[in-house]
KERO-963743 format. One line per field, with one value per residue (C-alpha): residue number from 1; y, x, z. Coordinates in steps of 0.25 Angstrom, whole numbers, always signed. Example, Ala and Ser with C-alpha at 12.3 -4.5 7.8 and 13.67 -1.06 7.14 Angstrom:
2
num <- (1/2) .
y <- (-18/-4) .
x <- (+49/+55) .
z <- (+31/+29) .
//
This chain:
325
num <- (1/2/3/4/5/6/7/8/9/10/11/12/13/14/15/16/17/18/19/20/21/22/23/24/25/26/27/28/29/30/31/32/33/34/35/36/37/38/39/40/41/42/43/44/45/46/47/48/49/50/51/52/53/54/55/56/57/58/59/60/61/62/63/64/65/66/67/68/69/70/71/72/73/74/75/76/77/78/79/80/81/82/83/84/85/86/87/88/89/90/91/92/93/94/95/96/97/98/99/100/101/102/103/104/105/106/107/108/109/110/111/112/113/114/115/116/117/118/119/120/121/122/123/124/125/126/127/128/129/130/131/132/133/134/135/136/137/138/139/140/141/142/143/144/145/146/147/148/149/150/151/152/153/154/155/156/157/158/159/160/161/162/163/164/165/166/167/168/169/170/171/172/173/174/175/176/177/178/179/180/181/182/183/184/185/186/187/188/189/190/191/192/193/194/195/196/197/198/199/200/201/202/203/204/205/206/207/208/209/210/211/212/213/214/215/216/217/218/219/220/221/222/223/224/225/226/227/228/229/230/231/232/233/234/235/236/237/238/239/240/241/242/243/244/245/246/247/248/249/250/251/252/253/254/255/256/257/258/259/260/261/262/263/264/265/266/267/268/269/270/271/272/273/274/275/276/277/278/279/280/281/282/283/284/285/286/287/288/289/290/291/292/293/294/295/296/297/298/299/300/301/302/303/304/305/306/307/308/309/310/311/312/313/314/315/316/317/318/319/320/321/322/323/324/325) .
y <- (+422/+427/+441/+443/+457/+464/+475/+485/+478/+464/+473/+479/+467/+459/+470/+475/+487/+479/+469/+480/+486/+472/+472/+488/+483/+472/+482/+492/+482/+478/+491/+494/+480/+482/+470/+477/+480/+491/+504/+518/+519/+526/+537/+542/+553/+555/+568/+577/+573/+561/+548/+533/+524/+511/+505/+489/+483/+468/+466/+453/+440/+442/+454/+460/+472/+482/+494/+506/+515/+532/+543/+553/+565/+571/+557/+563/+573/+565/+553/+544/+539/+544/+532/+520/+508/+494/+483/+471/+461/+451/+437/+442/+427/+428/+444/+439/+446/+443/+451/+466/+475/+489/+500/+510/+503/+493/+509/+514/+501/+500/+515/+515/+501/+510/+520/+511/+501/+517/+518/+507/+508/+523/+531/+530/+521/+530/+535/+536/+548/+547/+555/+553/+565/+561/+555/+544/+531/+532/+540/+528/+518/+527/+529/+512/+508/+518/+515/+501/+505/+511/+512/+526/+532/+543/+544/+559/+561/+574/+577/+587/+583/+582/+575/+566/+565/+564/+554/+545/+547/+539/+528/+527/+527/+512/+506/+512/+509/+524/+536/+545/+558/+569/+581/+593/+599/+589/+597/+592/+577/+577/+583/+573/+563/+552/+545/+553/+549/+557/+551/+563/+568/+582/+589/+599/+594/+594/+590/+598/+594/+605/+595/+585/+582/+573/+558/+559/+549/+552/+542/+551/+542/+551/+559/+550/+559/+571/+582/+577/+582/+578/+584/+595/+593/+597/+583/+579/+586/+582/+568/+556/+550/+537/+531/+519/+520/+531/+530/+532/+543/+550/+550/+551/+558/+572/+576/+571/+574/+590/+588/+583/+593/+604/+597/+592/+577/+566/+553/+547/+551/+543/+530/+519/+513/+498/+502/+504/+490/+483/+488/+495/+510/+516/+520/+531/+536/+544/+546/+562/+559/+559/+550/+552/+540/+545/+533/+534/+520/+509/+498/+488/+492/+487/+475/+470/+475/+470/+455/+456/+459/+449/+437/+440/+442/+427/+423/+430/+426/+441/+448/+442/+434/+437/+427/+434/+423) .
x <- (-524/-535/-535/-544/-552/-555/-567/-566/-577/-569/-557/-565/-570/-556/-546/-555/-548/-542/-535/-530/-523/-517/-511/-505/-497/-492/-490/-482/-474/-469/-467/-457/-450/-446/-453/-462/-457/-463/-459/-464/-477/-479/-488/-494/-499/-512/-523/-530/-520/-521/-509/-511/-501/-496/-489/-486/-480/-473/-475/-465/-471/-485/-490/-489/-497/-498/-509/-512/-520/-525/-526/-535/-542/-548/-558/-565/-571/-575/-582/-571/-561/-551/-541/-543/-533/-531/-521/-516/-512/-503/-497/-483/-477/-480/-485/-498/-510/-521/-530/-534/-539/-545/-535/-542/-548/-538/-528/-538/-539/-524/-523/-533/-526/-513/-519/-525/-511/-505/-516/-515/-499/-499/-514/-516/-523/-532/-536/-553/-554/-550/-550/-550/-548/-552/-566/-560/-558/-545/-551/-562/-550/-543/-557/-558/-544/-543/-554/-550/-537/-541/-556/-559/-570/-573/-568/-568/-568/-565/-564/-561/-575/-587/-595/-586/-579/-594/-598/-586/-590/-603/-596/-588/-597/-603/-588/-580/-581/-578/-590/-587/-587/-584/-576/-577/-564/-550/-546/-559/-558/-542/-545/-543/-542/-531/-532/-531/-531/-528/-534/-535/-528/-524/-515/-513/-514/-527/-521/-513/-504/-510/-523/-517/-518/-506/-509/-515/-511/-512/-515/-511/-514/-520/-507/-498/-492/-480/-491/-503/-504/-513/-506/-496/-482/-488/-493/-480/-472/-482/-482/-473/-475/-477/-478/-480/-468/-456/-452/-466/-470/-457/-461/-476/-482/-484/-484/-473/-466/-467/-465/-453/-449/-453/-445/-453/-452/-443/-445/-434/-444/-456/-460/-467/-477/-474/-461/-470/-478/-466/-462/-449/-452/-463/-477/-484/-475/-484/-501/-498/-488/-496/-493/-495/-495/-492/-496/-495/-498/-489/-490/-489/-500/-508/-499/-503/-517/-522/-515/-523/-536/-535/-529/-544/-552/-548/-550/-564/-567/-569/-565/-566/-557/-553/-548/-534/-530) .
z <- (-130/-121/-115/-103/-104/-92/-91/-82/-75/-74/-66/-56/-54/-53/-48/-36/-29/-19/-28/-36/-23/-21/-37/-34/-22/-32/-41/-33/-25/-39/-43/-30/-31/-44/-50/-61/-75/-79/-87/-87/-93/-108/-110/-123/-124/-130/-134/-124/-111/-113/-113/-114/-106/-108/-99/-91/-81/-77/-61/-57/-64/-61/-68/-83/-89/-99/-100/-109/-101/-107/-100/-106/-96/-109/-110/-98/-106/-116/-106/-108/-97/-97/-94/-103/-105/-105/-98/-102/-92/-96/-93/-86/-91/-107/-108/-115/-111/-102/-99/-104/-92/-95/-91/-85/-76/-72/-70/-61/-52/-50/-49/-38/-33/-31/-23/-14/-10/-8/+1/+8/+10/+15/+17/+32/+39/+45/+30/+30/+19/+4/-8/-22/-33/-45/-51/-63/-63/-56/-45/-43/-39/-30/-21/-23/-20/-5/-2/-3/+3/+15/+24/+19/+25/+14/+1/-6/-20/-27/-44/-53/-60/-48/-56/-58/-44/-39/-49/-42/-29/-33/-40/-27/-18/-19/-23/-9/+4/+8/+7/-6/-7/-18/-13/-20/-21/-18/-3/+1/-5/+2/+14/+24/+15/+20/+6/-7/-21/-35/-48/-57/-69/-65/-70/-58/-43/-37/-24/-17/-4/+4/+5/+10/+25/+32/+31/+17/+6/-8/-20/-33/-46/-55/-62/-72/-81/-76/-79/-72/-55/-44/-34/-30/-26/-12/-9/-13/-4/+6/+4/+6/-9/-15/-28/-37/-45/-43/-56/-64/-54/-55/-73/-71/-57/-62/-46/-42/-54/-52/-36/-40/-49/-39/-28/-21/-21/-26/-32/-20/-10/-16/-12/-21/-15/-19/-9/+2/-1/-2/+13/+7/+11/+21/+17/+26/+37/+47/+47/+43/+31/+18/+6/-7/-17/-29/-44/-59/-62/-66/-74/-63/-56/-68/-71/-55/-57/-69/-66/-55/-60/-71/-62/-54/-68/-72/-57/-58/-73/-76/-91/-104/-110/-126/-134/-142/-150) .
//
């Protein structure tokens, strides 16, 4: 048996930004149809914060998956990312394997891929200023996939570590079509922003309802885990929320988990975005309402996105091929 091997180079190369947007909206539209086995991801919990997941997913006939991904913030400190995995992509007819993608990378593509379908279905036409709060990897595919998503004029990027925000600014800025810019505090990276994105892992909000002005449409990806809080229940309350999975958000999105504790939403009144793609509920209803698109990651975002990318790595002869037998 022969396993193709993927570097991370090889899936930049065959999972561009926009055919990962293309693979999300397979993927949510599966999601909402009902037509992905999948269940609720595991989580093991590891030293210093940290948790490894493992977690796969079946999408009709076409797509078959499975991936460890580990989460640990206490790498940073000790020059190592802090997210790290693998995929194993898989024949959907006989289970065997095909290809092994890197995890990290392939997370943060179809992360970002996510975003930029929620931005397509419900920022506003009209949206020319972006901003992404966060400098890591996830942070870098946010910037890539609206400014694939939508003809920004400025992109604004603000981190708890300047260096490190600044440091991303300047990777950015030969990659986007938008100007970069690092905003010292996160009122001035939002302020008049009609495209926001959160990919950090804070445990209390660093945004707050109060910044947000009407119209704005909010990406949050970074929290996974019931403690972990990018925003107050302020934007909640604010917003008209969507999600890529009711059921997984209700068990894993820490901010909507206290809002709903404190009253101030209810799953009933979410909205999965794959419903919206599949033309069975409303997206954006009026230029002032703001929307918040709220994503813990599922497994068929990386069973959709990793099929893809290795059905245009054979067609591209990229990866190398390891003999198993």
């Amino acid at each position: 048996m022969k396993l193709l091997i993927l570097s991370a180079g090889d899936l930049e190369q065959a999972l561009p930004m926009s055919a990962a947007i293309d693979a999300a909206e397979r993927a949510y539209r599966a999601v909402s149809s009902g037509g992905v086995r999948a269940p609720l991801r595991a989580a093991i919990a590891g030293g210093e914060g940290g948790s490894t997941l493992l977690m796969g997913a079946g999408v009709g006939e076409e797509e078959l998956a499975a991936k460890i991904v580990s989460f640990f913030p206490g790498n940073a400190a000790l020059d190592l990312p802090t997210v790290s995995g693998l995929v194993i992509a898989l024949d959907p007819e006989t289970g065997t394997p095909r290809a092994l993608l890197p995890g990290a990378e392939l997370t943060a593509t179809r992360t970002g891929a996510g975003s930029g379908i929620a931005t397509k279905c419900l920022a506003r036409d009209d949206a020319r200023v972006g901003a992404v709060l966060g400098a890591g990897v996830q942070a870098r595919t946010q910037a890539l996939a609206i400014d694939t998503a939508r003809e920004l004029e400025e992109i604004r990027v603000y981190a708890r570590r300047p260096e490190a925000g600044r440091a991303l600014v300047d990777a950015l800025s030969g990659e986007l079509r938008a100007r970069v810019v690092f905003s010292e505090s996160v009122a001035e990276a939002v302020s008049d922003a009609g495209v926001i994105c959160t990919a950090t892992s804070a445990l209390e909000p660093i945004l707050l309802g109060e910044m947000l002005e009407p119209g704005a449409h909010v990406n949050a990806v970074g929290s996974f885990r019931p403690e972990m809080h990018e925003f107050d229940a302020d934007v909640v309350s604010r917003a008209r929320v969507f999600v890529d999975s009711e059921e997984a958000c209700r068990e894993e999105a820490g901010e909507l988990i206290a809002a709903m504790e404190g009253g101030v939403t209810g799953a009933d009144t979410w909205t999965e975005l794959g419903a919206v793609l599949l033309g069975e509920a409303s997206g954006r209803s009026s230029p002032e309402e703001i929307t918040l698109f709220k994503s813990v990651g599922l497994a068929a975002q990386d069973a959709c996105a990793a099929g893809a990318a290795v059905d245009a790595a054979v067609a591209a002869g990229l990866g190398q091929a390891v003999d198993l037998s």
